[in-house]
N, C-alpha and C positions, 0 to 999 in steps of 0.2 A: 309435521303434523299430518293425520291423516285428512286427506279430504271427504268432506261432503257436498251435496246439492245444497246448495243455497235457493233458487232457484225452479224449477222446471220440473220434469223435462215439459218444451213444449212443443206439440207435435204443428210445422207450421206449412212446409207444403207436402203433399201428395199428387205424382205427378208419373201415372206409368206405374211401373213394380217399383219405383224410387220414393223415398220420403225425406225429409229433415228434421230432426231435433235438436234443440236448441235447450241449451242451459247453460248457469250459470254456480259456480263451485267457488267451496272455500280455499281449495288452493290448487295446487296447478296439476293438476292429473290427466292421464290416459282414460278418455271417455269411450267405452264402446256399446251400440246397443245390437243387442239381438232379440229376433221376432220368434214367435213361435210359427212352425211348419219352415220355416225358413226364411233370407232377408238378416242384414248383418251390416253393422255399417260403423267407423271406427275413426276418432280423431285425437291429438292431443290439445288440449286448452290454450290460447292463446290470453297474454298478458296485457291489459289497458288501468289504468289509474291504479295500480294494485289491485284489481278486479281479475276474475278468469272466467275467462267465458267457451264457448265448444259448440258448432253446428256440426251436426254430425249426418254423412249423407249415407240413407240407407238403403242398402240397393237388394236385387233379387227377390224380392215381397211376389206372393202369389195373388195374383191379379183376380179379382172380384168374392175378396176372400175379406176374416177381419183375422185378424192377428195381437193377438197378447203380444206386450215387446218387454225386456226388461233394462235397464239402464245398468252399466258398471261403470266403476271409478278403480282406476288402476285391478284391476280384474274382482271387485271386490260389488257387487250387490248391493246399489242401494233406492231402488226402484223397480217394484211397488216399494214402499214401506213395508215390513215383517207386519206390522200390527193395523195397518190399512183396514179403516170398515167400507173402502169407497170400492168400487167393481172394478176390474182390470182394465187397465188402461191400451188400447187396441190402436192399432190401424188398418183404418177402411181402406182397401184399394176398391178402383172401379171395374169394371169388366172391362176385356180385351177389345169389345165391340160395345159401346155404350152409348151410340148414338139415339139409341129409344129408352135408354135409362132418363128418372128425373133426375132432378136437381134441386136440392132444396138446400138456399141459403139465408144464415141468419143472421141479422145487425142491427148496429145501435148506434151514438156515440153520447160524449159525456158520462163518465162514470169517475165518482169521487172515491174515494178507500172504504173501506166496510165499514157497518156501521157502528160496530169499537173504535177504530179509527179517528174516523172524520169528528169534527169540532161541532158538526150541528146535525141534529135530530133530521135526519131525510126518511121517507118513503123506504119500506125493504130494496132491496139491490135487482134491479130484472134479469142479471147474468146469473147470480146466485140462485135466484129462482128457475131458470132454466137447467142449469145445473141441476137439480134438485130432482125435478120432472127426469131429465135423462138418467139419474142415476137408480129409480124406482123400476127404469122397466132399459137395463141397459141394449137390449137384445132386440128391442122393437124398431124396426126402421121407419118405421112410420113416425117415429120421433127422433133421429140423429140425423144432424144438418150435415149435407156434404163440408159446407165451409163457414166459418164467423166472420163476418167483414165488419172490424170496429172502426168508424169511421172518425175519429177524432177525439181530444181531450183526454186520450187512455189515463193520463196522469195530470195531477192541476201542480203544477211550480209556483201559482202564484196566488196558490189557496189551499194551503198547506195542514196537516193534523194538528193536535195539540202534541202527539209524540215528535212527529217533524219538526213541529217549533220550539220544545224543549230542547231537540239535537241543534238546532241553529240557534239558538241563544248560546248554545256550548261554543259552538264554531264562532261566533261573532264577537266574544269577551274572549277569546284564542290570537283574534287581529283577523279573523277572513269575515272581509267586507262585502256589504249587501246588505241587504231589507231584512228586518228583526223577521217574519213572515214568510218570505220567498227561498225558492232556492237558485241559487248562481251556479255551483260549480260541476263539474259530474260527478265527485263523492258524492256531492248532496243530492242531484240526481237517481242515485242508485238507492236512495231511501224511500223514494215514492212507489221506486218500482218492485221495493221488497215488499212493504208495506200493501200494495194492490193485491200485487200477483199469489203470495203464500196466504189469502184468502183461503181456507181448506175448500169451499165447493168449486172453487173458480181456478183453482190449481189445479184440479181433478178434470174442468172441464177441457181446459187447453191442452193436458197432457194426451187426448181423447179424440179431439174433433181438430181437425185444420184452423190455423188462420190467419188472414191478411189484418194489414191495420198500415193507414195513414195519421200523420195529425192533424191538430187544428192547430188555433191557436194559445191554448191552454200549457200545453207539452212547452210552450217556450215562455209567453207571458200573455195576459190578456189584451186582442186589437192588434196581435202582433201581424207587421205591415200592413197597416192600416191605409198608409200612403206613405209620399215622399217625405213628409214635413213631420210624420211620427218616426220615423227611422232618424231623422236630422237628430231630433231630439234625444229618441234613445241612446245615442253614439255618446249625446255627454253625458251620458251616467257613467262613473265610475267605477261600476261593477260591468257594464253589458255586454262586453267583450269573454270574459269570462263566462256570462251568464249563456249567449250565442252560441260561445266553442261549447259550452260541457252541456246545453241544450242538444245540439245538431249532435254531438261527437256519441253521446248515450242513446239520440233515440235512431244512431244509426246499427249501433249494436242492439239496444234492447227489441227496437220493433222492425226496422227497415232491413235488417240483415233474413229474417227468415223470410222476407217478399220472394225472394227471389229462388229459385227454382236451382234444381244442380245443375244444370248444363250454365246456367247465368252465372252462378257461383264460380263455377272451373273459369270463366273469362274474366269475371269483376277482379281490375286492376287493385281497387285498393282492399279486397279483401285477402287476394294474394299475398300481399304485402304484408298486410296486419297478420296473418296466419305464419308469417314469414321470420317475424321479426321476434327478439326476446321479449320486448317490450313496446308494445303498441301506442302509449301516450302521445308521443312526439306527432307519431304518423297522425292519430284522431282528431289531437288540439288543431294540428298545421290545416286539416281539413276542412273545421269547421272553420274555422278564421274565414280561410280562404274564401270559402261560400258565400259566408256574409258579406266579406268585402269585394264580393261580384270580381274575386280574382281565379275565381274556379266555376264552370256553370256545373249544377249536379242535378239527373236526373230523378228523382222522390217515386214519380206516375211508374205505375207497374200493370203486366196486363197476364190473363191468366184462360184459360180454359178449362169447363166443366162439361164434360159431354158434348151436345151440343149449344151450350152458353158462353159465351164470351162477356169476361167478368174485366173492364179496364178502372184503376183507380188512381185519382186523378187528383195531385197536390194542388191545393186553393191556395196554398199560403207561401210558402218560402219562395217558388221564383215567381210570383208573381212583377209584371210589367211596373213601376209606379209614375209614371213620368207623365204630368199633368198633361191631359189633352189624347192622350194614346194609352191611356191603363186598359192594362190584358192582366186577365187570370193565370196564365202559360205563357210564356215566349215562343216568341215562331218554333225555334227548333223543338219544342215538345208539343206545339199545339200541329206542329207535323207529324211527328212520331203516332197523336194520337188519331189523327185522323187514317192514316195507315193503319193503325188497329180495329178502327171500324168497317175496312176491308176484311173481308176472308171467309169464310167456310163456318156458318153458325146459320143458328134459329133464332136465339135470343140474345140481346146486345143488354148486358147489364153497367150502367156505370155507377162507380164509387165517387161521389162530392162530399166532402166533408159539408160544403156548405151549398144550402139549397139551391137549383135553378130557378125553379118557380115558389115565388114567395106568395104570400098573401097580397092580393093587389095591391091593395093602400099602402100597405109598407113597397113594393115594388116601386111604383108612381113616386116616392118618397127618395127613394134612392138614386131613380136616374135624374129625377131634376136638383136633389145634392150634386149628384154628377158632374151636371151642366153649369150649375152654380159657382162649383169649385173651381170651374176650369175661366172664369169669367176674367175680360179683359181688365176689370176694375181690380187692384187689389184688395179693397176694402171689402166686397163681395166674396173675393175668393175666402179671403181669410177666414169670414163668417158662416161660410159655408165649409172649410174646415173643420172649427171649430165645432158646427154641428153635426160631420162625419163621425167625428171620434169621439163626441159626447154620445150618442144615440147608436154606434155599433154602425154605419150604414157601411158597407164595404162588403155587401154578397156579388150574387153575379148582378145585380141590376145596378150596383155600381161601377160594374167594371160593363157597359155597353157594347164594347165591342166582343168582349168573349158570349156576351149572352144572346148577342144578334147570332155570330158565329153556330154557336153550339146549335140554336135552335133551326138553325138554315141545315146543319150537316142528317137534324133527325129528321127534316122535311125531307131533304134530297134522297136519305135512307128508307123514309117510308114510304117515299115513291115509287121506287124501284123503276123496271124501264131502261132502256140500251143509255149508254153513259152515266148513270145512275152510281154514285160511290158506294151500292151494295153489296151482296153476297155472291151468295150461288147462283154461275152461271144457268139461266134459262132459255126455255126452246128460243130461237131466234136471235140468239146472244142478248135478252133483256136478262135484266137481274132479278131475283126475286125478293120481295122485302121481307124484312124479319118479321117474324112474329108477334115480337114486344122490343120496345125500348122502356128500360128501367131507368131514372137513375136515382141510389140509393143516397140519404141525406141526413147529416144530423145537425148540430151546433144551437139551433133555434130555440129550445127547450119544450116543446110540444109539437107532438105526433100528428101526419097526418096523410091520406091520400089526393091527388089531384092529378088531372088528366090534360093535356095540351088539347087544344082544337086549331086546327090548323087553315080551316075552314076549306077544305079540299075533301074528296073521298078516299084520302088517305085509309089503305083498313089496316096499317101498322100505329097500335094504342102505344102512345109517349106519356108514359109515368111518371112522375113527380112524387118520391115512396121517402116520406121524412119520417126518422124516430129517434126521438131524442125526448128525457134524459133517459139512460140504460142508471143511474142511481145520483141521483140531483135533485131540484127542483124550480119550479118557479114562482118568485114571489107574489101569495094568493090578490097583490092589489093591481098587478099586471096581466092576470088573467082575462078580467073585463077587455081591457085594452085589445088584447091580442087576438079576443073572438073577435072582436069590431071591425079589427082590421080586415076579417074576410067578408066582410059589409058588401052590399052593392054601393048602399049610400058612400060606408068612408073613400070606393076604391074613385068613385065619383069625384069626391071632393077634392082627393088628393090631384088624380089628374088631370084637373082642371088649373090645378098650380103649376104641373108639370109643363101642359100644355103653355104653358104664360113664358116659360123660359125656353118655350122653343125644343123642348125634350118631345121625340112623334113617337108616340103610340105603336107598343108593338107588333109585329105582324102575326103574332098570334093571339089567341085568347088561353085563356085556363079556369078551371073549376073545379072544386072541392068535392070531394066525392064520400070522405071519411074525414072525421076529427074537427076541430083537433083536441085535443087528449094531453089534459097536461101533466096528467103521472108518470112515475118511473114505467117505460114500455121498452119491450123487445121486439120486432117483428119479424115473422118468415116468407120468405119468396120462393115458391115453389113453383117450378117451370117442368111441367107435364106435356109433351108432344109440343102443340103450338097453344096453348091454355098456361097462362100466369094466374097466381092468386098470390096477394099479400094476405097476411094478419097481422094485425097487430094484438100483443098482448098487452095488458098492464097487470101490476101487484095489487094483492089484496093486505090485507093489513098483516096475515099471518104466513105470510113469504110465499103464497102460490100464485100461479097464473091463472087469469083468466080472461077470453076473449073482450077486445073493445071496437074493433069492426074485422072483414073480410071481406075487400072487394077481388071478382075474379075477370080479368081480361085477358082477352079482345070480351068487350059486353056485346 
């Protein structure tokens, strides 16, 4: 048969005169693309679950140029589309010197499937909407993001279509076991991600603009590693083994594969291999197993450079630490790696969390004295405290305390700057100079918002707290009340006064709301000009366009 794009393409790093595309085909072909002015880049498909997939690295692109590219499948044309009403699909290279060039990047996280798709009535889609916007005026810079940083829930496994659940009522009266609702395996995986991605504005937009993407905990199941004693749990499910391996093994191909840059790619052992082999199943299942069963450690965190921006994004979820009394967000070996990244030669340090640093106090306060609770000598305590972990979601960074004492100690020492200072660019008298900005960007929460760390020092490097979440979800209107409250003085009062009782001490910094929150479907852009940040956030109007819902710009 002949083949087709299932698929893509989707344009994911840009790095130099080099790029990657990334797609996925009906059956096993010779994918090559070529760019216009020049730039050329050529792979054959490799084989996972009966699936065929192809990154293809494209090299000799004209640096601070944009380029039309087209896609073939065994020499044969089938990108653009012949009958395409959407603008041609490009790659932006940077300039050879772009040290004074901006930077403007956009993101989100949580997004469900379009709204044919999905099983309930949500808010227009804020990706689709941006989309839309770019495709009116393709040529305006002033409107194409260097990069899309989606930060989580790309796909829900555990909150599935009505078309998705017709397919797994099929599968399940077939004998493949699992939840009438959920998906387990990676065929079933590859349904959510056809079903997303061939969106028509949203396929147009990835084909077009770069992007990074982490997950959360949705891409696996909801609360996934919550703690030690929800993993005990999950292991007796009958299905979760299966559900782990074609979790991890799909979102290593669908999203984790394009993180990584060519020079990364020419070294990643096991992508070698998978490129290597007839048939890649064996290698992806053994994989994901392995992971889960803490018999392989696997790096997720990936870091990247945008002119002078340094962009690191940061897995919350899969290796997280669980071990009562010592839970970490990262293991040493990656909370090393990552602290080495915030060394080196940059203006602006942006980081990617899936899940917020700074919350809303009251719920903050709420968390670390769950924290303290759980870990309690009594078992009757701990367990109750448990149980209210994983009923109420508590499990951000104010539940894991020592990653969030950590983080917030490394932006102090960074926006101090000063001789031994873990900063940047060396300064006169070997002191360092501090960045500009600390970002970090945030989603999971279900409503948008800006907030700013005080450190209570004359710190003049601003630490960001930049949440936007849902990009196409929502949140139920009886929880809204709740969730303003929680940015109270009063609630954040009351809560830490409970905190306080269990012996949980009080942060060494403070924080404040600056924008939001906003509990519509939002997008927003971070756009890093010389040493000047600005976010926006946007949210949908009922008739699928954007429109502004705050803009704060720092240093204020």
């Amino acid at each position: 048969m002949t083949a087709q794009l299932l698929i893509g393409p989707l344009l994911r790093r840009v790095a130099g005169d080099r790029a990657t595309i990334w797609v996925e085909t009906t059956e096993p072909a010779f994918v090559r693309v070529e760019a216009d002015g020049g730039g050329s880049g050529s792979a054959p498909t490799f084989t996972a679950y009966g699936h065929h997939y192809a990154l293809v690295v494209v090299e000799g692109l004209t640096r601070g140029s944009s380029s039309p590219y087209r896609v073939l499948l065994d020499d044969r044309p089938v990108w653009p589309p012949r009958d395409s009403e959407y603008p041609p699909s490009v790659i932006v290279t940077r300039p050879v010197d772009d040290r004074d060039a901006p930077v403007r990047l956009i993101f989100g996280s949580c997004r469900e499937g379009t709204p044919s798709s999905t099983a309930r009535k949500l808010p227009p889609d804020a990706l689709d909407a941006y989309a839309r916007r770019l495709i009116s005026d393709p040529a305006n810079p002033g409107l194409r993001p260097d990069l899309i940083v989606l930060l989580g829930d790309q796909v829900y496994a555990d909150n599935t279509s009505q078309k998705v659940r017709r397919f797994l009522k099929r599968r399940r009266a077939a004998g493949h076991q699992g939840p009438d609702d959920e998906v387990v395996t990676f065929e079933e995986y590859t349904k959510l991600y056809l079903e997303s991605w061939r969106d028509p504005e949203v396929r147009w937009l990835f084909s077009t603009v770069p992007s990074a993407m982490i997950f959360d905990d949705h891409e696996m199941i909801d609360d996934w590693n919550t703690s030690a004693s929800w993993r005990a749990d999950m292991a007796k499910q009958p299905w979760w083994d299966d559900r782990i391996t074609g979790g991890l093994a799909s979102y290593w191909v669908y999203q984790h594969l394009g993180n990584m840059s060519p020079d990364e790619l020419a070294t990643d052992h096991l992508f070698q291999k998978v490129t290597a082999t007839d048939d890649a199943t064996d290698l992806l299942h053994d994989f994901g197993w392995s992971i889960d069963h803490a018999e392989q450690q696997f790096q997720w965190s990936f870091a990247l450079d945008l002119g002078r921006t340094r962009v690191v994004v940061l897995d919350n979820r899969c290796s997280r630490v669980l071990t009562p009394g010592r839970r970490e967000m990262l293991p040493a070996s990656e909370w090393n790696w990552f602290v080495d990244q915030a060394h080196g030669d940059y203006d602006h340090l942006v980081i990617g969390s899936s899940l917020p640093w700074l919350m809303p106090p009251a719920i903050h306060h709420l968390e670390a004295w769950n924290e303290r609770t759980a870990d309690s000598s009594s078992p009757r305590v701990a367990a109750r405290a448990e149980k209210i972990r994983r009923a109420f979601d508590l499990e951000h960074w104010a539940a894991f305390t020592r990653s969030f004492d950590a983080l917030g100690e490394l932006f102090r020492r960074l926006g101090e700057g000063g001789t031994g200072a873990p900063g940047h660019r060396v300064g006169a008298g070997g002191a360092y100079a501090a960045p500009a900005s600390i970002s970090v960007l945030s989603g999971d929460v279900h409503h948008s918002y800006v907030a700013e760390a005080d450190f209570g020092s004359t710190m003049a490097t601003p630490v960001m707290q930049l949440t936007c979440s849902p990009v196409h979800n929502q949140v139920p209107a009886f929880m809204r009340p709740l969730m303003r409250f929680s940015w109270s003085r009063a609630a954040a009062r009351g809560v830490r006064g409970v905190a306080r009782s269990a012996g949980v001490r009080k942060p060494a910094w403070r924080w404040k709301r600056l924008a939001g929150p906003y509990f519509g479907n939002a997008v927003s852009t971070l756009d890093l000009t010389g040493p000047a940040a600005t976010v926006t956030i946007e949210g949908t109007e009922k008739d699928g366009t954007l429109f502004e819902v705050a803009s704060v710009r720092y240093p204020r």
